[in-house]
C-alpha positions as CSV (number, residue, x, y, z in Angstrom):
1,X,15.7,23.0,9.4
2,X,13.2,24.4,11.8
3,X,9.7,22.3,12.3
4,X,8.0,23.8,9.9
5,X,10.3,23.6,7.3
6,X,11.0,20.1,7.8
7,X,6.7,19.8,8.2
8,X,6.9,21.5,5.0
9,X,9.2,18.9,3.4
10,X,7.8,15.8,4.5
11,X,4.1,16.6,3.3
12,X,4.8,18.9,0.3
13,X,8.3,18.5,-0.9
14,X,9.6,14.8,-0.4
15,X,9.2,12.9,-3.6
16,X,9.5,9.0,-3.1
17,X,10.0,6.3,-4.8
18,X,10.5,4.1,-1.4
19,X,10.1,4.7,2.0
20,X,14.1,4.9,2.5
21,X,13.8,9.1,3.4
22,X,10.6,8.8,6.1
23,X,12.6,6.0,7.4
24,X,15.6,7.7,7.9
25,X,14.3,11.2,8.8
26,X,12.4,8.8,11.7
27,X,16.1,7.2,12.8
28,X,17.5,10.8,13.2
29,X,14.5,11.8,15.4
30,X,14.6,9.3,17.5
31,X,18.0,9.6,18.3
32,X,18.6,13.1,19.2
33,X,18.9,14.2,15.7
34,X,22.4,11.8,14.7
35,X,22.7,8.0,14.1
36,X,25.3,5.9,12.3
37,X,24.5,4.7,9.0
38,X,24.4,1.3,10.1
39,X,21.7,1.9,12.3
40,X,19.8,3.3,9.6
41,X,20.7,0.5,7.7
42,X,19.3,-1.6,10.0
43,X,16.0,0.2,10.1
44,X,15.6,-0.6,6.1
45,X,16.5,-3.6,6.2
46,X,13.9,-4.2,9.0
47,X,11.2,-2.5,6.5
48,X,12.3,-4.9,3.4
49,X,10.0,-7.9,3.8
50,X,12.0,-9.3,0.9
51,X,15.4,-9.8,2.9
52,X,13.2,-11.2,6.1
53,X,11.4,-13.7,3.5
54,X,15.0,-14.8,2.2
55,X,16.3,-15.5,5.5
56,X,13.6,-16.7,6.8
57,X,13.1,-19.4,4.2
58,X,16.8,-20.1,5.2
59,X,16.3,-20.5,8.8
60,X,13.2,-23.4,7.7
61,X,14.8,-25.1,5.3
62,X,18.4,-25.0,6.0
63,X,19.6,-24.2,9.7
64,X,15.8,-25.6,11.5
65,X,16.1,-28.5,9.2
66,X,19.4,-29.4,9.9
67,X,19.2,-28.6,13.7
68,X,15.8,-30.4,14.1
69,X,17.1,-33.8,12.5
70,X,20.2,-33.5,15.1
71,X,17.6,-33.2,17.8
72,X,19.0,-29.7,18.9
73,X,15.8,-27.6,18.6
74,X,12.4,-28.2,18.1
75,X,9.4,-26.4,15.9
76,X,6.0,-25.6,16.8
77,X,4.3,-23.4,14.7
78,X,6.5,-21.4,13.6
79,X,8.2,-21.0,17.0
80,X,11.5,-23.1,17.5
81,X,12.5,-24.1,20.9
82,X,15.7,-25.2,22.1
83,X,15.3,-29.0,23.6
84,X,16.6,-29.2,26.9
85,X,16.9,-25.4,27.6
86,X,15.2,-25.6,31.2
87,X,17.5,-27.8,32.8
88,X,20.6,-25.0,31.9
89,X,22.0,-23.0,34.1
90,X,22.9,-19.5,33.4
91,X,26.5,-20.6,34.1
92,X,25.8,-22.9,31.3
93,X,24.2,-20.4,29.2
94,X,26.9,-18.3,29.0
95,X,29.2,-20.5,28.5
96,X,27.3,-21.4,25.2
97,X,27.1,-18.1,24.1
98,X,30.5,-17.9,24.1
99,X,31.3,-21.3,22.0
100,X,28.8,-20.1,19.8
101,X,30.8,-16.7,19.1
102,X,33.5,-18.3,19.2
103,X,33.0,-20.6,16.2
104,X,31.0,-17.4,14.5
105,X,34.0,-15.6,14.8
106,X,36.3,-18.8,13.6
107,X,34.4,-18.9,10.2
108,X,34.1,-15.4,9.4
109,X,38.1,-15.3,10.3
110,X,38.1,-18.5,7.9
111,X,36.2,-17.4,4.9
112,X,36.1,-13.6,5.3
113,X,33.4,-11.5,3.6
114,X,32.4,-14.3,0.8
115,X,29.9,-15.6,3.5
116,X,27.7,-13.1,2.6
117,X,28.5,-12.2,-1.1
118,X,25.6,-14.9,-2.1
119,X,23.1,-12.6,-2.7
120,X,24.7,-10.2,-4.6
121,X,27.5,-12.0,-7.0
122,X,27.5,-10.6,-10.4
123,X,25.3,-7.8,-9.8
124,X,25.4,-4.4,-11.5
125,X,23.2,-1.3,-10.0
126,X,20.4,-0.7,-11.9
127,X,20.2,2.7,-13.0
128,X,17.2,5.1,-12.2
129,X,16.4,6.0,-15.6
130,X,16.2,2.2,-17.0
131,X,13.7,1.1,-13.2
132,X,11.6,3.9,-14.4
133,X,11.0,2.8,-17.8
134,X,10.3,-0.9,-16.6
135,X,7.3,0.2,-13.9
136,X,6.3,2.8,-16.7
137,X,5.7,0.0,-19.5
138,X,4.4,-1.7,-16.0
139,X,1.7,0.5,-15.6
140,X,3.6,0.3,-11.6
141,X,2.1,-3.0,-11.1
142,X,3.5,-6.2,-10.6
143,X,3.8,-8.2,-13.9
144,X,2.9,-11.8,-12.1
145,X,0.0,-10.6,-9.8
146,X,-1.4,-7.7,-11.0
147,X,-0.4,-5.8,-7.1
148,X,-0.1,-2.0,-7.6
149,X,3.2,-0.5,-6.4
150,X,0.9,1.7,-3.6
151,X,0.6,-1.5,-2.2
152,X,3.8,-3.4,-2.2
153,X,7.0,-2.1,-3.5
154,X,8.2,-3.2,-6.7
155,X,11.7,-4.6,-8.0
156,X,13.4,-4.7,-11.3
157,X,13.8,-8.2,-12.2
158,X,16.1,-9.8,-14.6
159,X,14.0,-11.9,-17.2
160,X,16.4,-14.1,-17.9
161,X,18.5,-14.4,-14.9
162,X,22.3,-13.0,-14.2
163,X,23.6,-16.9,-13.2
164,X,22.2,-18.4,-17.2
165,X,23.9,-14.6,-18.7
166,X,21.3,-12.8,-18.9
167,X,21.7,-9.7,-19.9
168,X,21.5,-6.2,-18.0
169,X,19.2,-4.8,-20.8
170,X,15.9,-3.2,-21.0
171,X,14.2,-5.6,-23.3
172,X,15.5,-8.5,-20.1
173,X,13.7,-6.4,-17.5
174,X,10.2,-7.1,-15.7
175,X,8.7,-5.3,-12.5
176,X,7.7,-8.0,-9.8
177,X,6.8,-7.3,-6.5
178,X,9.5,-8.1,-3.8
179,X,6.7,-11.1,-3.1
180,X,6.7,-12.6,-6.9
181,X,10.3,-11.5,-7.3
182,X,11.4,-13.7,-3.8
183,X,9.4,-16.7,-5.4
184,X,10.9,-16.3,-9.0
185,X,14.3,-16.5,-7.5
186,X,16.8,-17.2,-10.3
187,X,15.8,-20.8,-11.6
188,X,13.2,-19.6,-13.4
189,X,13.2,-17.6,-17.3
190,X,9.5,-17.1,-17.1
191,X,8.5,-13.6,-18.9
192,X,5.6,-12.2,-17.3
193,X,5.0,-9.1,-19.2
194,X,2.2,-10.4,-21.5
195,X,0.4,-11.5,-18.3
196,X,-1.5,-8.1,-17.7
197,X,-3.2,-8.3,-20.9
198,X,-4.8,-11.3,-19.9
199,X,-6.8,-9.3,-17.1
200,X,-8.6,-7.3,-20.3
201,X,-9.8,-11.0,-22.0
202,X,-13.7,-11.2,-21.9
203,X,-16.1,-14.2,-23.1
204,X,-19.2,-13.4,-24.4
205,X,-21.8,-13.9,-22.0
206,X,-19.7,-14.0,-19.3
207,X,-22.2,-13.7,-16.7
208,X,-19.5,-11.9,-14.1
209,X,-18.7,-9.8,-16.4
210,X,-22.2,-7.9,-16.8
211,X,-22.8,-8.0,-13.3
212,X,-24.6,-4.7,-11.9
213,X,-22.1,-2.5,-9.9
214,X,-24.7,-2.0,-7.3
215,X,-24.4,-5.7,-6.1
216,X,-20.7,-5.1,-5.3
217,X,-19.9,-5.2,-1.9
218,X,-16.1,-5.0,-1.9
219,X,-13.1,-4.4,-4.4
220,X,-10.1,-3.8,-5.0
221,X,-7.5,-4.0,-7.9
222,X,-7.3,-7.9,-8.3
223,X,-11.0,-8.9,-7.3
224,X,-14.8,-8.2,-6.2
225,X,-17.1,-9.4,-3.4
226,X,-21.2,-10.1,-4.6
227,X,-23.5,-11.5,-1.7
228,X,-24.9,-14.8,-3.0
229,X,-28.0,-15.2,-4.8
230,X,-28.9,-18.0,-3.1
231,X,-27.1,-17.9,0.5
232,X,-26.1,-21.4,1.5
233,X,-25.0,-19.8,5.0
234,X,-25.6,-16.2,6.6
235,X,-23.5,-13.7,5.2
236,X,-22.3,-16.4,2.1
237,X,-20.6,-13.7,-0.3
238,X,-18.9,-14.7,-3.8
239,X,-15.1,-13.6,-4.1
240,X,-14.8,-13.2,-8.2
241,X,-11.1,-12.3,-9.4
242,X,-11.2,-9.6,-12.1
């Protein structure tokens, strides 16, 4: 494609429903036009804030756990540091590195692929038709909190989920945000759909509710800013969720 053609296709053309094209189209660029599909594999997966949440609740409450309580590594923040790293040598570094690959390589050698199949056991591909018709019923926001899909990127969640048989059915279908969805996990049947509705409930003489558009300050889909009537502090402003 010349420049303007691929111009053409990114601005006009390119219909999306993730950011997996922009993302790739990127790769290729900045490699001279080619790259392996794992490096572009690597890019998404560097996007999806949903895998670095999983494994990053792994590394706090699995691996830095355990290695904390053995006194290998400490945590500050959420920086971990490895106790007695300054009196190594980088003779002795290396020849860490290499034990550690070593029993990487051991294990994998050991228990093959099934290391990794956690996250996807049972698992059928849902189709684009049926993830359509959940963020349509949706309204393209998440059913737990309220966030519109131009915001965060939604997922298809199972209702019921796959490990109690739940069923890969429409009616067992909810959109969550990769957030809500993380959270959810699968030990929890909580159906959310209703939840929207609850965003259109009123009482009478609900004095936020007949407040005078001119006094807001701020909003955005889940909530607006007033400045206080009576300012305990300069600048005191009222966050009211809709």
């Amino acid at each position: 494609m010349t420049f303007l053609e691929l111009k053409d296709y990114l601005t006009k053309h390119m219909r999306m429903s993730h950011v997996y094209q922009p993302v790739m189209i990127k790769r290729l660029l900045l490699e001279q036009g080619k790259a392996k599909d794992m490096v572009i594999a690597f890019d998404l997966i560097r996007m999806d804030e949903s895998q670095l949440d999983y494994y990053r609740k792994r590394v706090n409450e699995m691996v830095g756990k355990i290695l904390r309580k053995n006194g290998v590594v400490m945590k500050q923040g959420s920086e971990y540091r490895l106790n007695g790293f300054e009196q190594l040598s980088p003779e002795q570094i290396g020849v860490l590195i290499q034990l550690c690959e070593s029993r990487i390589e051991g294990y994998q050698n050991k228990r093959g692929e099934a290391i990794w199949q956690h996250r996807d056991a049972s698992r059928t591909p849902i189709s684009g038709s049926v993830r359509y018709e959940v963020l349509k019923r949706a309204q393209g926001r998440c059913e737990l909190c309220g966030i519109s899909m131009e915001l965060r990127a939604l997922e298809v969640d199972h209702i019921v989920p796959k490990n109690w048989h739940g069923q890969d059915a429409l009616h067992n279908y909810q959109a969550l945000c990769y957030k809500c969805n993380a959270n959810k996990r699968d030990t929890d049947a909580t159906d959310f759909r209703g939840l929207p509705m609850m965003y259109e409930h009123r009482e009478e003489y609900c004095l936020f509710c007949s407040i005078e558009p001119k006094r807001v300050v701020a909003e955005n889909n889940l909530a607006f800013v007033i400045e206080d009537i009576y300012p305990v502090t300069p600048l005191h402003h009222l966050v009211i969720p809709k």
